[in-house]
Every structure is written in structure tokens, then in C-alpha cells.
N, C-alpha and C positions, 0 to 999 in steps of 0.2 A: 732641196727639192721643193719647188715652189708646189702650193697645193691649188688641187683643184675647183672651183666652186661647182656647189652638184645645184642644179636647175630643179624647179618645183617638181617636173614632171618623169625625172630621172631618177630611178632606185637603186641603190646599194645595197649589192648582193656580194657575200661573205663565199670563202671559198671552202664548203666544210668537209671535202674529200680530206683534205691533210689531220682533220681533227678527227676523221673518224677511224684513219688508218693508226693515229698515237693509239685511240682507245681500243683497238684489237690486238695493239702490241701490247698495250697494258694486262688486258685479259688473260692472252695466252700464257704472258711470263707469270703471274701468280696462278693461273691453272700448274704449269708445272712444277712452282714450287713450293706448293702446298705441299704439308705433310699431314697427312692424318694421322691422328695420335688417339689409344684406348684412351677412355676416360680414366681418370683417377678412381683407385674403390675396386673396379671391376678384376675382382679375383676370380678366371677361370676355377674355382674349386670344385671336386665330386666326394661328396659326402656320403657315406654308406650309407642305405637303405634303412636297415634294424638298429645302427647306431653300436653293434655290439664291435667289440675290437675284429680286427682280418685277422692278426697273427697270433702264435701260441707264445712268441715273445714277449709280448706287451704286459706289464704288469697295471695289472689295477689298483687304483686308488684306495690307500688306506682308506677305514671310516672314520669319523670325527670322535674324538676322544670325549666324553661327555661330563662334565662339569655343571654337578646343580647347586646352589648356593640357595637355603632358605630362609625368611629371617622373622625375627620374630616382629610382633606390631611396634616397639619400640624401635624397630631398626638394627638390633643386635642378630648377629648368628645365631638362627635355632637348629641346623645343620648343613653338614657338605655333602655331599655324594659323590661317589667317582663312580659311575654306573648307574648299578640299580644299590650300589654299597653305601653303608653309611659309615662316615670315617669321623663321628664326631661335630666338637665344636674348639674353638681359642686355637693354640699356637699349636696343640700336639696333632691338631688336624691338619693344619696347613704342611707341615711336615711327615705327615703321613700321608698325603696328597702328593707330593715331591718323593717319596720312593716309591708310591705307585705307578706314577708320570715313568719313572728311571724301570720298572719292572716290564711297561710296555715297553721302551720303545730297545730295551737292552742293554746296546752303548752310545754314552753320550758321541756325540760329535761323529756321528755312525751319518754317509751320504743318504743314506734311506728319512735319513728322520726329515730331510727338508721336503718331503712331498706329505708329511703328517699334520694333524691339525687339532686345536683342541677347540671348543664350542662349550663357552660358559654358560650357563642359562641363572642368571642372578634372580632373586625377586626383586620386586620396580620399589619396595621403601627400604632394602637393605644399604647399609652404610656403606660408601664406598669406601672406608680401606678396607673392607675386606674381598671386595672385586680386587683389589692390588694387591694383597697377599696373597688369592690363587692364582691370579697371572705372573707372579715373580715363583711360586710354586711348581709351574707348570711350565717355566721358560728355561730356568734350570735353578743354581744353586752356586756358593761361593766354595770352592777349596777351601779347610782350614789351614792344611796344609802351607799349602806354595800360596794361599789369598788369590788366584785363579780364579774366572767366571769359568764355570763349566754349563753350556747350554745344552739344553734338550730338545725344547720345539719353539721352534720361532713363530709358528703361524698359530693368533690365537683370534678366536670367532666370539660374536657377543650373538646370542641369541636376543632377540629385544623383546623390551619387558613389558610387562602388560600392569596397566594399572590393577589393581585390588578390585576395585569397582566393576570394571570391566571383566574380569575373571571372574567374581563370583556372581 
């Protein structure tokens, strides 16, 4: 197709009906196929009011089994507490912390015991093995028997410690 020469005083006009009928096709097809979608997160939830449980089913939440560890300015255990009790100092405490653990919670390996909790509260210069001798206390004990782990509570809480300085 031979081409045309276009004269100085002749304009070239484009024909833009065809392009602008594409871009209405274009529009309408992702108008319809758009899909709205909820955002991510957005949990229709409705949260009671007072926070108190609805049902007379529901059981509540044990409380935290309390564990205080004091020590002296050297760092040595100057006592344990299971309460407001004082069970002592060295090994015959830590094991009489372990049948008090087993007095709460009844029977080891009991489905109730995994929603229980114990909350150590150590002081900030005491030695850590013995932070590890009341959480191996309080977590269970070994069969002599059968050599068996027999566990009691799994979930155990640090209360966090406050320096000396700070505290007094």
C-alpha cells in the first residue's frame, strides 16, 4: 500500500470511537468481576457486657498456685513458701513442696490439672538452682518404682523480680 504524503496544511485525525468503546469493555468486565472480600482480622465477635461467664456450665479458672522463694543476701535459700506456709529450707523443702503440689491438685495426670498454674515469685539475688528445684517440684516427680515421669502442672509463671534496691 503505497503511502500517502500529508501536505503542510492537512491534519491527521485519529479515529478514537474504536478506543473508547475497548475501554467501556474493559470497565464493565472488571466491574463484574470484582469480588469484594472482608478484610483480614475483622472478627464479627460480641463480647458480653460484665465479662461474667452466660452459662452455669462454664467452669472457672483455677487460681495460681503461689510459690515464694526468699533468699538470703548471699544468694542461699532463706525460705520457700507454698502460700502464706512456710515449708522450710535445702532438699526436705523442695520435697515437701512436691507433696503439697500433689495434695492440690489430687491426681497426677487428672485432665483438670492442664488448665492449673503455679506462679513462682523468686527473689532478684537468689541462686538459680534453686528457681530449678521448685519448678522440677512443682512439675511433677520420677517413679521409683517403674523410673516413670509422673507430671502434675505443666504451666509454670515467673513472677518478675525486682531488684533489692528497688524494693526497699
Amino acid at each position: 500500500m503505497a503511502r500517502r504524503k500529508q501536505s503542510k496544511g492537512e491534519k491527521l485525525e485519529t479515529n478514537m470511537s474504536a478506543m473508547i468503546d475497548i475501554v467501556f469493555q474493559l470497565l464493565i468486565f472488571f466491574m463484574i468481576t470484582l469480588q469484594i472480600s472482608e478484610p483480614e482480622g475483622d472478627f464479627n465477635i460480641n463480647m458480653p457486657a460484665n465479662g461474667q461467664p452466660t452459662s452455669s456450665d462454664e467452669i472457672p479458672p483455677f487460681p495460681d498456685i503461689k510459690v515464694k522463694l526468699q533468699a538470703n543476701p548471699d544468694g542461699t535459700l532463706a525460705g520457700l513458701f507454698f502460700g502464706q506456709r512456710n515449708l522450710g529450707i535445702g532438699p526436705a523443702a523442695f520435697e515437701q513442696l512436691n507433696i503439697e503440689i500433689l495434695k492440690v491438685i489430687g491426681r497426677p495426670g487428672d485432665p483438670i490439672t492442664k488448665d492449673m498454674a503455679v506462679e513462682i515469685d523468686a527473689d532478684y539475688n537468689l541462686h538459680f538452682s534453686n528457681v530449678i528445684n521448685a519448678v522440677g517440684a512443682c512439675t511433677g516427680r520420677v517413679d521409683k518404682r517403674s523410673g516413670n515421669i509422673v507430671k502434675y502442672i505443666e504451666k509454670i509463671k515467673f513472677k518478675p523480680p525486682t531488684p533489692q534496691a528497688a524494693a526497699g
